[in-house]
Structures are given as structure tokens and as C-alpha cells.
C-alpha positions in Angstrom: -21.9 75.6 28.4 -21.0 76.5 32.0 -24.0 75.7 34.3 -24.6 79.5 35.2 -23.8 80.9 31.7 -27.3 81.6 30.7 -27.0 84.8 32.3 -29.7 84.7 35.1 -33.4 86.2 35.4 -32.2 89.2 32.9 -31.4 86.5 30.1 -34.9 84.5 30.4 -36.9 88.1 29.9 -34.3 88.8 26.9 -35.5 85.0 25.5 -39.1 85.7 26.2 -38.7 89.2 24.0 -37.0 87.1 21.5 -39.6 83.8 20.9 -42.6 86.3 20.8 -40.6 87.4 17.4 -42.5 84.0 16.1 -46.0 85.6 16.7 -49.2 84.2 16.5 -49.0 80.5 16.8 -52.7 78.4 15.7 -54.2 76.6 18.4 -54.3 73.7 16.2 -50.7 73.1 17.0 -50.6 72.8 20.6 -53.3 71.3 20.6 -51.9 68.2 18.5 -48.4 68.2 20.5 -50.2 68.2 23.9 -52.5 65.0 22.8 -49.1 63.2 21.8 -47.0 64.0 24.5 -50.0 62.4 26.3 -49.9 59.4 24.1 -46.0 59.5 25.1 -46.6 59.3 28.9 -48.7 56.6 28.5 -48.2 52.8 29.9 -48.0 51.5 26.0 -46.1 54.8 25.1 -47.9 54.2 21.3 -49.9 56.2 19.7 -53.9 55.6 20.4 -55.9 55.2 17.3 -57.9 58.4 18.0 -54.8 60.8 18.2 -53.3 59.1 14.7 -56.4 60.3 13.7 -56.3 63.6 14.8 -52.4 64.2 13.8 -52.9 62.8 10.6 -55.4 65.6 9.5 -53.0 67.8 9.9 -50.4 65.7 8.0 -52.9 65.4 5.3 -52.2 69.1 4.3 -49.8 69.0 1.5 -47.1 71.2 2.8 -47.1 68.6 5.6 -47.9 65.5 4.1 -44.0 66.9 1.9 -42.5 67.4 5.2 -43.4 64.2 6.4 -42.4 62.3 3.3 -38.6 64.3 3.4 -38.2 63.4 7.1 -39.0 59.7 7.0 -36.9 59.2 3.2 -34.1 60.4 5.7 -34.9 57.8 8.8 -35.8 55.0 6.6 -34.6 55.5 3.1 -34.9 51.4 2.2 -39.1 51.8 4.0 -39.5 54.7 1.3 -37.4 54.4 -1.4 -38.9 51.2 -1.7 -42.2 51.3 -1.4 -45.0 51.1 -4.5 -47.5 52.7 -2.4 -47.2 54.7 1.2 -49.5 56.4 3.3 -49.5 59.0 5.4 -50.8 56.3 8.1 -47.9 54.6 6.9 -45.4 56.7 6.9 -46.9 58.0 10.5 -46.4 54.4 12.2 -42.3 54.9 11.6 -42.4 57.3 15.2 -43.1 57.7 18.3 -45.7 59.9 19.8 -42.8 62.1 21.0 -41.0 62.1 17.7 -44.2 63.3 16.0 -44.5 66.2 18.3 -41.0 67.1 17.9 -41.5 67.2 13.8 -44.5 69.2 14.4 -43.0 71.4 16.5 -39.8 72.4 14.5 -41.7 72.4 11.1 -44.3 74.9 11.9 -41.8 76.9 14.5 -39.2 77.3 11.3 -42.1 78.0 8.8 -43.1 80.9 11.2 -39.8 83.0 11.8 -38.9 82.7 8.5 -41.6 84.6 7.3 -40.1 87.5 9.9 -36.2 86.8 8.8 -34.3 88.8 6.5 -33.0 86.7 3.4 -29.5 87.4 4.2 -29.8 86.2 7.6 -31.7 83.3 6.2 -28.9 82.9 4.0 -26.3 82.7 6.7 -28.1 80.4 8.6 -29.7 77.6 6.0 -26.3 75.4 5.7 -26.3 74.9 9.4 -29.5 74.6 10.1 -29.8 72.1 6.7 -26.8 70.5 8.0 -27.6 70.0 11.9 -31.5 69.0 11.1 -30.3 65.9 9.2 -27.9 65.1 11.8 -30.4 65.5 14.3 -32.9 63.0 12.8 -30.3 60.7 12.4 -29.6 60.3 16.2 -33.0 58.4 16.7 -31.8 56.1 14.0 -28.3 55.2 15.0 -29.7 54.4 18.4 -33.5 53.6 19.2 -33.9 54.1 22.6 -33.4 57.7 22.2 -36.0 57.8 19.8 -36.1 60.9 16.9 -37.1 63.7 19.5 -34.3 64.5 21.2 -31.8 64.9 18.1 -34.7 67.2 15.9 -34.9 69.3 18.8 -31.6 69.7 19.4 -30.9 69.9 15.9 -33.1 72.5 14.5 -34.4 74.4 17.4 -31.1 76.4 18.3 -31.0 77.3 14.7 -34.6 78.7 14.7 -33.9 80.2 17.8 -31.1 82.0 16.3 -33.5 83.3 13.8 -35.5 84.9 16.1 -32.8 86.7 17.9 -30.9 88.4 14.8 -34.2 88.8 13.1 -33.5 92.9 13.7 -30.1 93.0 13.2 -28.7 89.8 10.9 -25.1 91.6 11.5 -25.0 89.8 15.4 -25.8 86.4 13.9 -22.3 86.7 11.6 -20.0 88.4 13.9 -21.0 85.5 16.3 -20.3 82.7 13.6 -17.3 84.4 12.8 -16.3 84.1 16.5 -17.7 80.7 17.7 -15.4 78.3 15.6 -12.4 80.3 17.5 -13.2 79.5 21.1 -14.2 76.0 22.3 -17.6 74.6 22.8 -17.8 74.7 26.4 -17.8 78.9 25.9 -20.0 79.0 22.8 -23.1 79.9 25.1 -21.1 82.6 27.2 -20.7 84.0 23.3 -24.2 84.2 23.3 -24.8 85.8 26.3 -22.4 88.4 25.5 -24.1 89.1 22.0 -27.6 88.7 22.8 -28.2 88.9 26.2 -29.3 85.4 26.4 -28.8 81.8 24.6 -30.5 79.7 21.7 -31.2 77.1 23.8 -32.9 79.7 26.3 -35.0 80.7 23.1 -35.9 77.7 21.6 -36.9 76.2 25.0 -39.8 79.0 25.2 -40.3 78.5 21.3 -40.7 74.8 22.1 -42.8 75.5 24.9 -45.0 78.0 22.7 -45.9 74.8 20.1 -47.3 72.5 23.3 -44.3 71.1 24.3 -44.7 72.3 27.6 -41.9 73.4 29.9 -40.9 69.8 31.1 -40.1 69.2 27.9 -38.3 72.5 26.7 -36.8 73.2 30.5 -35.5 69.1 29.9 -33.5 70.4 26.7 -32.2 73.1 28.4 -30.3 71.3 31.4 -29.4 68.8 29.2 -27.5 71.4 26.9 -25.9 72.5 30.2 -25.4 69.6 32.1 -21.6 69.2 32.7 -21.2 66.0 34.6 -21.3 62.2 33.6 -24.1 60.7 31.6 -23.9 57.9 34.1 -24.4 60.2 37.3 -28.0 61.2 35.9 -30.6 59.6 37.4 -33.9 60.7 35.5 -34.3 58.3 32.9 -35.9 61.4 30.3 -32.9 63.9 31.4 -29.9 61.1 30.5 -31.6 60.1 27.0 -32.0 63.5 26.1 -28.1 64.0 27.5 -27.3 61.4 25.3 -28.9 62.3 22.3 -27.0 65.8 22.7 -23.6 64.0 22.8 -24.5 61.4 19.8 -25.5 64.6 17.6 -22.2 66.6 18.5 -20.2 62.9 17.8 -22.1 62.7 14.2 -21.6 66.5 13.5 -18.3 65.8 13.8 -17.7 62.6 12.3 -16.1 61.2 15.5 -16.2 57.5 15.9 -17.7 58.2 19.8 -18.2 61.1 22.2 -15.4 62.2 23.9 -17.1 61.2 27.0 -16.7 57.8 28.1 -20.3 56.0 28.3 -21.4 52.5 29.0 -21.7 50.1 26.7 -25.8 50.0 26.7 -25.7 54.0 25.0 -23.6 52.5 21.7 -25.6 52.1 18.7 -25.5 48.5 17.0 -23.0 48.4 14.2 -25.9 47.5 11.6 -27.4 51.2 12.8 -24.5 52.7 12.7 -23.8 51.4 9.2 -27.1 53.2 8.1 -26.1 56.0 9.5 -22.8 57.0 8.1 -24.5 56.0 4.5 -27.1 58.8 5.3 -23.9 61.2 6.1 -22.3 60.3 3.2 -25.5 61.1 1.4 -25.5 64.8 2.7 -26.1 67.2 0.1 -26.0 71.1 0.6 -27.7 72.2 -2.1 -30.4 69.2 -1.3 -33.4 71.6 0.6 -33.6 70.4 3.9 -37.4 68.4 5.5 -37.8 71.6 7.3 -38.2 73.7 3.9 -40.3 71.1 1.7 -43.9 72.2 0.9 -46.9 70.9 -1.0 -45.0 72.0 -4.1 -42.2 69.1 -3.9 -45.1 66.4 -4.0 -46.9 65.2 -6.9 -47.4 61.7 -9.1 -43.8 62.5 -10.7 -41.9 63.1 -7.9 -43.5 60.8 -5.3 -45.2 58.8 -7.0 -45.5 56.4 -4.2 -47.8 59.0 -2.3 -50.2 59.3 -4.8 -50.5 55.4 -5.5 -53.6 54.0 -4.0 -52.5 50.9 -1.6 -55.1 47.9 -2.5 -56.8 46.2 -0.3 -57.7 42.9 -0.9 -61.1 42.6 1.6 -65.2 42.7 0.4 -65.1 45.5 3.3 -63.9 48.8 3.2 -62.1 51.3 5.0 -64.7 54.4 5.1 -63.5 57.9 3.3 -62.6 59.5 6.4 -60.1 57.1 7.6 -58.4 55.9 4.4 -54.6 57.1 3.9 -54.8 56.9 7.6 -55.3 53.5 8.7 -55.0 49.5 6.7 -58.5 47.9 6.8 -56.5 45.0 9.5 -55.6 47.8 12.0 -59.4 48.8 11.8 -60.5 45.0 12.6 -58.2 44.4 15.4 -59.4 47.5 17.3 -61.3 46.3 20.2 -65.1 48.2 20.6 -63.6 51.0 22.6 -61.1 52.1 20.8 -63.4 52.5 17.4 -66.1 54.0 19.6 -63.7 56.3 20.8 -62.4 57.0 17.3 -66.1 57.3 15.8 -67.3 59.7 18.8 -64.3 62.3 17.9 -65.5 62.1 14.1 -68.6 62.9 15.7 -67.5 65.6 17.2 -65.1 67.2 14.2 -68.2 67.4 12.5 -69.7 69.4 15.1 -66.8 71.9 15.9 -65.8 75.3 14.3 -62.6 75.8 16.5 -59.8 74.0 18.2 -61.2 72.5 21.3 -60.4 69.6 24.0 -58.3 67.8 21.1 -60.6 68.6 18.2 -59.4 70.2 15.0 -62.4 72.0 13.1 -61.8 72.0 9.4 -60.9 76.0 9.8 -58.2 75.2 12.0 -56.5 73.0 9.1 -56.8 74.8 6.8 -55.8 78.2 8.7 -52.6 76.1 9.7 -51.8 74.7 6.6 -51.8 78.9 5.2 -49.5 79.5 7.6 -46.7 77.2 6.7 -46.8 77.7 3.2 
């Protein structure tokens, strides 16, 4: 992508046309990625008691609680596959605040425009996006520091993005993947611009920005998918990472041993994370549906049985209803007073509410969000 190939002004008002295609969008949503990218700026850069909390009421829902399950069997098959008992708490504590935002963000984005996109352009599309949102999530994996965020995003966004823009006429979406394996990669977006009026990466950064991401976040996606120089000449910490995770994806898509660039020795995953990663390549399956298309229906006792296995805790106290399959009884009892008078206070206030509201979720909102991915 050529710094100037997004077109101009014209192109961002053609994206803005485009991500309104996703419609209405429940508060719920931002809501959640706005509390965690506030977790994510933090000194500790963890996530606080109160927001796993708040994040895992939404993960609770069953369409969520699938996706969740998909998406972390992917990152840490040997965690998963071999556990008798897992919770969503559990299963939670495998990301960073970022990382959750970014699943969040993509799930609910791609459950939205597919409920707008014709099946044959959902046809077209599935195998790429199926294909690039596994690669995606294995970026994170093969080297730490990234985290997951930056290779989800990058993974499935474009692909949602493209969604959106061929939603009306699903013929521009296969003349321009018949096209964009002739030309080279550096011209793929200038291809866009001539079919569209605009690029993916345009579209999903408004998208993105739409689910609570905020532009800092969506606008960081977008100069890193156009950035042309070295890794080593950028200077903002957030900008190279993401940068990096972009190259890493493209690398693994591929099957290249190493981006073509030539980077420093610190951006090179370990060999024992790099082993894990070229099993989960080899693993790849096509006709496996992708974490971004599991629901509530590809969860039960015979199929994960290891979600619906109570975890026993050995203690004459217990965890109260409201915070079991959220948090162990030990990560209760090492919380010092503020933090679980925080965490009690925003219970409080749950009970209280009817809407989303200063990082509240009423019960409505759940359930209104958990409708809307089905």
C-alpha cells in the first residue's frame, strides 16, 4: 500500500457510507471495549477484577461463551484440550485486556454484516476470512509481546470490511479477487480504490472504531497497514508492534520462514513458539467453521464437556452465585478491600440499572446483545 493510496478526503466519506452498512451497534459493546482498553493503558496493563466482571457477563451468553471456547482451543490447544473443567474466568485470564477487546470487536462486527450480506458473497469471502482469522490469532502466540490484538484485527477486520463494501453488489468483491493475486501486494489497496472508492482497511478502521475501539486504535491499524519504511525507524512503541504484527501475519499466511524485511533479533519468536505455531498451521482445516462463526449451538456437555464440568473447590467458603464461572475462590481472598468493594458496589449497581451506563450492563443489554449475534 503506497502511503497516499487511500484516495484522500473522497475515500474516508466512501468508508463512512460503507461501515454504517453494519447498522445499529448495542451500547453494551462499546461500552465493554472502552472499559478494557482502559484496563490496557493502565500501569499493570491486567485486567481489574471489576472489568473481568463486567466482560464476563457478556461472555456468559452462549453464542459467546462458543466463541470464546473456539478462540482460546486455537491459542492454547494443550490449556483446553486438556483440561477436566474450564471456566469462562478461566479461559478469560489466557488475554490481555486488549486482546479481549479485539475478540469482542471482530465477533460481534462479523455477526452484524453477515446478517446484511448476500450468501454468495458470504460464500466468496468465508475461506479467506476462515483462513486469515486463524492466522491472525496465531501471531500473538508465536510472539508474546505483540499480544493477540493486533493479528485478530488485522486478520478478520479487512475481511468484514469487505463485507460491508460489496454487500450491494457481491460481483466487485470477485472481479477484485480475481485481479488481486495478479498484481503485487504493495498495489492491492490502489485495487481497491479503483473498485470501491476506498480501502478495507479504511472500512474496518471506522468499523473498529464503531465497536469502542476508538480512533487511536483503528487510525494505529491504518498507518501501520501503510507504513512503508523500516520497523526499526518507528518510534512509538504501539505503532511498531502493531507493524510487526502485520508483517508476522503476512510471513505465516505465507508460510515464509521470516518477513522479507530484515528485523532485529528481539521481533523473532522463540523456537518453542514457533513450534506451536506451525502445528496449529498444520492443523488448518477449511471445512472446520472458523471462532468467528461458532454460536451457542456448538456448545453442550457432549461436545465441550469441559465447559459444563463444575471445577471443585476444596474450601468450607464459597464463591457467591454471581461470581462463580468467573473467578477461583483464591483470586477472591487475595483481593485486597478495595478491589472487592469496588467489585461488590458495581453488583450493586447492575442490580439497579435498566440500560448501558458508565460501564454497567443491565440484564436487557445482555440479552439484547446476545439476540443480535445469534
Amino acid at each position: 500500500m503506497q502511503a497516499n493510496s487511500d484516495g484522500g478526503g473522497d475515500s474516508w466519506q466512501k468508508a463512512l457510507g460503507y461501515s454504517k452498512k453494519l447498522g445499529y451497534v448495542p451500547l453494551a459493546i462499546p461500552v465493554a471495549t472502552r472499559t478494557l482498553i482502559a484496563d490496557s493503558k493502565s500501569k499493570e496493563r491486567i485486567i481489574r477484577p471489576v472489568t473481568k466482571y463486567q466482560i464476563a457477563r457478556i461472555l456468559r451468553g452462549s453464542n459467546f461463551k462458543s466463541m470464546l471456547y473456539y478462540v482460546s482451543d486455537l491459542i492454547s490447544r494443550d490449556t483446553v484440550q486438556g483440561a477436566k473443567s474450564i471456566s469462562v474466568g478461566e479461559l478469560m485470564d489466557l488475554y490481555s485486556p486488549m486482546d479481549l477487546a479485539a475478540l469482542l470487536s471482530c465477533y460481534v462486527s462479523f455477526r452484524l454484516a453477515s446478517k446484511s450480506t448476500p450468501k454468495e458473497l458470504l460464500d466468496a469471502i468465508r475461506p479467506h476470512l476462515a483462513h486469515e482469522s486463524y492466522v491472525g490469532a496465531l501471531v500473538g502466540v508465536a510472539i508474546p509481546a505483540l499480544e493477540l490484538a493486533g493479528g485478530i484485527l488485522w486478520g478478520c477486520s479487512r475481511h468484514i470490511a469487505h463485507m460491508l463494501m460489496s454487500s450491494d453488489e457481491p460481483r466487485k468483491y470477485k472481479q477484485w479477487r480475481a485481479k488481486v493475486g495478479q498484481i503485487p501486494s504493495s498495489r492491492q489497496s490502489e485495487l481497491e480504490v479503483e473498485t470501491w472508492g476506498c480501502t478495507s482497511s479504511q472500512v474496518a478502521s471506522m468499523v473498529l472504531a464503531n465497536m469502542g475501539l476508538g480512533n487511536e486504535i483503528a487510525c494505529l491499524m491504518e498507518k501501520a497497514a501503510s507504513y512503508r519504511g523500516a520497523v526499526a525507524t518507528i518510534t512509538e512503541t504501539d505503532l511498531q508492534n502493531f507493524r510487526l504484527a502485520v508483517l508476522w501475519f503476512e510471513c505465516f499466511l505465507s508460510r515464509q520462514q521470516q518477513p522479507t524485511e530484515k528485523l532485529a533479533a528481539k521481533m523473532f519468536p522463540f523456537e518453542t513458539d514457533r513450534i506451536k505455531v506451525e502445528a496449529a498451521l498444520q492443523r488448518f482445516d477449511p471445512a472446520t467453521p472458523s471462532w468467528l462463526e461458532r454460536s451457542g449451538a456448538d456448545i453442550s456437555p457432549e461436545l465441550t464437556p469441559a465447559l459444563f464440568s463444575a471445577s471443585k473447590q476444596e474450601s468450607k467458603f464459597e464463591v457467591p452465585e454471581q461470581l462463580q464461572d468467573v473467578f477461583k475462590l483464591d483470586e477472591l481472598t487475595k483481593m485486597d478491600e478495595w478491589e472487592f468493594d469496588t467489585l461488590v458496589a458495581h453488583i450493586d449497581r447492575e442490580i439497579e440499572e435498566t440500560s448501558a451506563s458508565d460501564g454497567v450492563l443491565s440484564q436487557k443489554d445482555l440479552n439484547q446483545l446476545e439476540a443480535l449475534v445469534s
